[in-house]
C-alpha positions as CSV (number, residue, x, y, z in Angstrom):
1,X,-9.2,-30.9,27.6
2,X,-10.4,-27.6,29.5
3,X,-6.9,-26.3,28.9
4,X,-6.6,-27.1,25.7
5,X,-9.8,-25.3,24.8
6,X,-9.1,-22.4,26.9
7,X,-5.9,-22.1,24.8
8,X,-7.5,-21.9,21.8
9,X,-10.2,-19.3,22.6
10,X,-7.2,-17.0,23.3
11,X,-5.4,-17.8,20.0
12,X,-8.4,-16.8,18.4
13,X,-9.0,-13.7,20.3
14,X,-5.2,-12.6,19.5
15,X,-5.6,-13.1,16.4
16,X,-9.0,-11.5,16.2
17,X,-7.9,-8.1,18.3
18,X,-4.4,-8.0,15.7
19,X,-6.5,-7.7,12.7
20,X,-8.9,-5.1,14.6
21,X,-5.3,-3.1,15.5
22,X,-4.0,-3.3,12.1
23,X,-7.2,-2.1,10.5
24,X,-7.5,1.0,13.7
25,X,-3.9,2.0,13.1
26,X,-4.7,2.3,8.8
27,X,-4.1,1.6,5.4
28,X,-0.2,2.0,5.6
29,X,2.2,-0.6,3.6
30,X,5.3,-2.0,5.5
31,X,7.5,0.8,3.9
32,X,4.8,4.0,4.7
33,X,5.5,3.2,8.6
34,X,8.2,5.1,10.3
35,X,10.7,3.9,12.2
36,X,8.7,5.3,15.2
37,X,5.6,3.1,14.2
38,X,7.7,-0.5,13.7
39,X,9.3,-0.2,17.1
40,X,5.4,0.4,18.5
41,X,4.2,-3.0,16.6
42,X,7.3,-4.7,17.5
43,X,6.3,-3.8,20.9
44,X,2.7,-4.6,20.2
45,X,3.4,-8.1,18.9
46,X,5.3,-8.8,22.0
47,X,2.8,-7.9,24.1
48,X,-0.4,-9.2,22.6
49,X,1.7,-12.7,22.3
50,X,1.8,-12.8,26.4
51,X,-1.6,-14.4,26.7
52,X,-0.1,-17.8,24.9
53,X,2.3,-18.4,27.8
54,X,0.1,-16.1,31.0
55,X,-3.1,-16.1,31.9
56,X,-3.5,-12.3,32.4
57,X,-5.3,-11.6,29.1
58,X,-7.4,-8.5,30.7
59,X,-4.0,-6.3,31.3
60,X,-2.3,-7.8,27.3
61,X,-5.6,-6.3,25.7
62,X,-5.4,-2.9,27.7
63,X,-1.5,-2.5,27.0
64,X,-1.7,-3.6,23.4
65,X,-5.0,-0.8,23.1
66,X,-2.5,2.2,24.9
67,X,0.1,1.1,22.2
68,X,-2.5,1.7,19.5
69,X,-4.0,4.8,20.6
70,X,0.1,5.9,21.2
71,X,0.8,5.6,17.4
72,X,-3.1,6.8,16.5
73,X,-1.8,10.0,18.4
74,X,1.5,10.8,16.9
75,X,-0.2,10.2,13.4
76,X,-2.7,12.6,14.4
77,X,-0.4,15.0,15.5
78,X,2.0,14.6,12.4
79,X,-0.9,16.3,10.7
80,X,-0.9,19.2,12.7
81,X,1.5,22.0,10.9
82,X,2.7,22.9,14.3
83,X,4.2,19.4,14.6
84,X,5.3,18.9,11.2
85,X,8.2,16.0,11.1
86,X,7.7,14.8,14.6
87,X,7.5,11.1,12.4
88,X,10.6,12.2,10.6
89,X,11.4,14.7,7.6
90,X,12.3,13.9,4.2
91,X,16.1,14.6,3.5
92,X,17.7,15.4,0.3
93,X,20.9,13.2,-0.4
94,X,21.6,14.4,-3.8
95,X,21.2,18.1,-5.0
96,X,21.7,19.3,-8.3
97,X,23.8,16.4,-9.6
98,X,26.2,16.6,-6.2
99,X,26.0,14.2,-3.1
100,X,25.4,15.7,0.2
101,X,27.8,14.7,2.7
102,X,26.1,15.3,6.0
103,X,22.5,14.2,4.5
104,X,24.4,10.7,4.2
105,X,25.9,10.8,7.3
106,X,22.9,12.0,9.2
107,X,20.7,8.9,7.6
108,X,23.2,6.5,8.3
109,X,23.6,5.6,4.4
110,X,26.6,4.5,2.3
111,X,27.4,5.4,-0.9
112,X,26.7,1.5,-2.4
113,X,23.5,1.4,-0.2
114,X,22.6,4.3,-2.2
115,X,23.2,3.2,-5.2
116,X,21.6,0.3,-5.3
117,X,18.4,2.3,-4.2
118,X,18.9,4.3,-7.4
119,X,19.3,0.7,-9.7
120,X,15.8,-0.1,-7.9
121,X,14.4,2.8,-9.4
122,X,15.9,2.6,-12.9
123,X,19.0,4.5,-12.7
124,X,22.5,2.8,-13.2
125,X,24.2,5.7,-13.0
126,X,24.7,8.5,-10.4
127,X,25.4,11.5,-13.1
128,X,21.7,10.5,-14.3
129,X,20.2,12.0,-10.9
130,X,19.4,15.7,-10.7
131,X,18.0,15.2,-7.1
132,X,17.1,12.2,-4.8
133,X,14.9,12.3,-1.7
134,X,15.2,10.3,1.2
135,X,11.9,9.7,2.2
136,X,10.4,9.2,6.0
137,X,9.5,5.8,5.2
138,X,12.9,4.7,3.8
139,X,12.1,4.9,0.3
140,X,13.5,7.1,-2.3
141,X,12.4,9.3,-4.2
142,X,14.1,10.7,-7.7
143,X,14.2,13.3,-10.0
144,X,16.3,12.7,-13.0
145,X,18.2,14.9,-15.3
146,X,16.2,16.7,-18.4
147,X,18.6,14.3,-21.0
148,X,18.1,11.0,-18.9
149,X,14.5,11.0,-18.6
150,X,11.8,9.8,-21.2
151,X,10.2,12.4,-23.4
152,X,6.7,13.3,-22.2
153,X,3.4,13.2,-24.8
154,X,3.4,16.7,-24.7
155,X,7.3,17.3,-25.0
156,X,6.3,14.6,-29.1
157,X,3.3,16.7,-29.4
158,X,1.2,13.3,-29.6
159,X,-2.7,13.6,-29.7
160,X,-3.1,10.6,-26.7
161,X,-7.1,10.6,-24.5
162,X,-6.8,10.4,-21.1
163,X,-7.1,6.5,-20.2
164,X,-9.8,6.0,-17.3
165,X,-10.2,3.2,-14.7
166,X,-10.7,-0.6,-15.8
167,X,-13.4,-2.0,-12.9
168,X,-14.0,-5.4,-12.0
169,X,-17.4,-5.9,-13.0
170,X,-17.6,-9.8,-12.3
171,X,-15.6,-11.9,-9.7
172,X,-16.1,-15.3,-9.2
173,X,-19.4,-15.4,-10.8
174,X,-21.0,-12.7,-9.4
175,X,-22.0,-9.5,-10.9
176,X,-20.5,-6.5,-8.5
177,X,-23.4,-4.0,-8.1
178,X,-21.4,-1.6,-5.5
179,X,-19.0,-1.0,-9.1
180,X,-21.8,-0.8,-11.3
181,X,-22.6,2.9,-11.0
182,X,-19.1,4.1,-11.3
183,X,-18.6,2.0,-14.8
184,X,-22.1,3.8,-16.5
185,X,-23.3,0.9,-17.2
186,X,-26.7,-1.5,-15.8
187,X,-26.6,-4.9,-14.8
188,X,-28.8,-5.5,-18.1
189,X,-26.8,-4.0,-20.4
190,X,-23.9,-6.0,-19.1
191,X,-26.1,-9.1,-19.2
192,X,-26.5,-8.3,-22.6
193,X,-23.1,-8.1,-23.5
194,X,-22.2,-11.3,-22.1
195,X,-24.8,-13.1,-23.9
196,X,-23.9,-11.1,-27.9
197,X,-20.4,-11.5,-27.4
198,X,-19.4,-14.7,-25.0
199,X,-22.6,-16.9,-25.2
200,X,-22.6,-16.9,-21.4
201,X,-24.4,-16.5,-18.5
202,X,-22.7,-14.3,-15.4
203,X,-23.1,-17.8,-13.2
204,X,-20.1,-18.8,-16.2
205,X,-17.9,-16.2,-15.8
206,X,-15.0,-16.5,-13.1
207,X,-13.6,-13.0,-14.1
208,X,-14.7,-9.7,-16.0
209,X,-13.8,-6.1,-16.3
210,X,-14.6,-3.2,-18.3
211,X,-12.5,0.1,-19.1
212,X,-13.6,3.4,-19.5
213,X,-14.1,3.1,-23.6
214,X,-16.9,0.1,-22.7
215,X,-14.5,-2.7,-23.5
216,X,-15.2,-5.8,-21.8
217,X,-12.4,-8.8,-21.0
218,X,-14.1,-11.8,-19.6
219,X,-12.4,-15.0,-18.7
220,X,-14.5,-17.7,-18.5
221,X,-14.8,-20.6,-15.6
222,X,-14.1,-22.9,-18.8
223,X,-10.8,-21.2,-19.2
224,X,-9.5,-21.2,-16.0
């Protein structure tokens, strides 16, 4: 039973010091990392899995903390404009309409690899591209061709406002004061509102937002 427990306890703290990792390393998505920074947490999830199967927990938490501080280095360093692409430099794959040979070669990527990057983005066919832009992270970037890309408001000479930000002003029946100031709005006024226009209480409402123009959606716990 001991065992058992003990077990558990370091489940729990592996699970406890990945989400303190993940949350030191930053706010990067799955295709911002580099190639550099997948092998580290490949490396990382190796290591801070040991404890499950060894006892030796004291040296998994100070090899999985040198791991983090490794990558917390190289990102730190990236920003320096003496190290500039030491995480990897975007390369350009198509230029002026033309494929580039060597970028292709050099990144490893076939022609049908490439193009089905290019359907991803909205572009069926090559002759559409102006330039494309490997990024670091594996994505691609694109710039089309003046005749295959959508007029702009300016380019119709349309009168169109600026839209603003839509905040969530209620979730799960609770009115969101950290929001509040940003919306110009007060917890009254938006009491208010509910009241003239829904009939409801804030304790009733599972979901509400409000855009920059004042306009409130609610969806009700009635609805849901």
């Amino acid at each position: 039973m001991q065992a058992l427990f003990v077990y558990i306890v370091r489940c729990f703290v592996m699970i406890l010091s990945t989400w303190l990792i993940c949350n030191f390393i930053g706010k990067k998505s799955l295709a911002q990392f580099t190639p550099y920074d997948i092998a580290i947490l490949f490396i990382i999830s190796n290591v801070i899995s040991q404890p499950l199967v060894n006892k030796d927990l004291f040296k998994t938490a100070l090899g999985v903390v040198i791991l983090a501080i490794g990558i917390i280095i190289i990102s730190k360093l990236s920003l320096n404009n003496k190290f500039y692409g030491i995480d990897g430099m975007p390369s350009v794959i198509i230029a002026e309409g033309k494929l580039k040979k060597d970028e292709l070669k050099r990144n490893h990527l076939n022609i049908y690899t490439l193009l089905s990057m290019l359907r991803i983005q909205g572009y069926n066919k090559l002759s559409d591209v102006n330039y494309a832009i490997l990024e670091p992270g594996g994505q691609i970037s694109v710039i089309p061709k003046s005749n295959a890309r959508p007029p702009t408001i300016e380019e119709m000479k349309l009168n169109v406002p600026d839209e603003g930000l839509t905040f969530a002003v209620i979730v799960d029946g609770k009115i969101n004061n950290n929001i509040l100031p940003y919306t110009k709005i007060s917890e009254d006024w938006l009491k208010k509102e509910l009241r003239k226009s829904y009939k409801v209480k804030p304790e009733e409402v599972f979901y509400a937002e409000i855009d920059s123009n004042k306009k409130l959606y609610v969806n009700l716990y009635s609805e849901v």
